[in-house]
N, C-alpha and C positions, 0 to 999 in steps of 0.2 A: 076284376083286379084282385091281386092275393092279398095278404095282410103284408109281406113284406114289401111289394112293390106301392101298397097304399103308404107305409110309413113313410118310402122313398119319398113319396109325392110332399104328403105334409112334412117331410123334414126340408125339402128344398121352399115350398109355400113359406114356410117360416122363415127361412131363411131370405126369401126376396123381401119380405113383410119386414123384419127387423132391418136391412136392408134401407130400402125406401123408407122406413122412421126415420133412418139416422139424417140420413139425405133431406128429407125435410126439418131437421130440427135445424140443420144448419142456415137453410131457406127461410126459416120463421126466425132464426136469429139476425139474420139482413134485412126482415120487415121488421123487426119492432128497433136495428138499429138507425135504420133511416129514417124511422116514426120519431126517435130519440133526436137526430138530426137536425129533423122538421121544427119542431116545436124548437130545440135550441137556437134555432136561427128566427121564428117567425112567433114563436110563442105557442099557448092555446090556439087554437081556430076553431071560430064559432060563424059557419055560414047555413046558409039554408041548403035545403038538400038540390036544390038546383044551380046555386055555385057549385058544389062539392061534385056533384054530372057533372059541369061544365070540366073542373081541371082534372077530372077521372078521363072526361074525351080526350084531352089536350094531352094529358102522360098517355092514351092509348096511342093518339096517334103517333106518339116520340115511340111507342113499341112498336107500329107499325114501321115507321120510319127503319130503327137498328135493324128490325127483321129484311129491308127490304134492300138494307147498305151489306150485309150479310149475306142473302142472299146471291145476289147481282154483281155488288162489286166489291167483293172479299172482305167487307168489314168484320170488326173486329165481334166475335160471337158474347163475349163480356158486356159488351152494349146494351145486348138483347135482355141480359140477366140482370143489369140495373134498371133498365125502366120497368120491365116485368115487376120489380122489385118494387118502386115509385106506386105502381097502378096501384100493386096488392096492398099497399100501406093508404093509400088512399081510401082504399074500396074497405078499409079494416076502421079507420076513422068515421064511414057513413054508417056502418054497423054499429060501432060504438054510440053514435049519437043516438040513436035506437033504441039504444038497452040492451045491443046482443053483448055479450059475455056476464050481462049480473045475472046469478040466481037468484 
């Protein structure tokens, strides 16, 4: 490949990369607002790590469910991106109890 058709490459790589940031910041701005949600309706939540499985099953299965009303019988595709949303905030919460995000 020459040097200009390599720039070509990595200017378009950058360009999907910056891209796909943007697109997730928006995505991690709908998990920490449905985190913010959570807690203002239910409080802190302090369960053990096999409550926190249990209602991580119970939002997957509501993902399976939208994916599968989407799917099949034309539901509505915004479904699929709120529980998606649910699980990830869920599944960010079991991490947290952990230690992930301190250094």
């Amino acid at each position: 490949m020459g040097d200009s058709a390599a720039h070509v490459v990595n200017q378009r790589v950058t360009l999907l990369r910056d891209q796909l940031l943007e697109h997730s910041k928006g995505l991690f701005r709908e998990v920490l607002h449905e985190s913010i949600r959570q807690i203002d309706k239910w409080g802190i939540q302090e369960h053990t790590p096999f409550e926190w499985m249990t209602y991580i099953t119970e939002e997957v299965g509501e993902l399976a469910q939208a994916i599968s009303e989407y799917e099949y019988r034309d539901g509505p595709r915004n479904n699929i991106v709120q529980e998606a949303v649910q699980v990830a905030t869920l599944a960010l919460k079991v991490a947290e109890m952990y230690g992930g995000g301190r250094d």
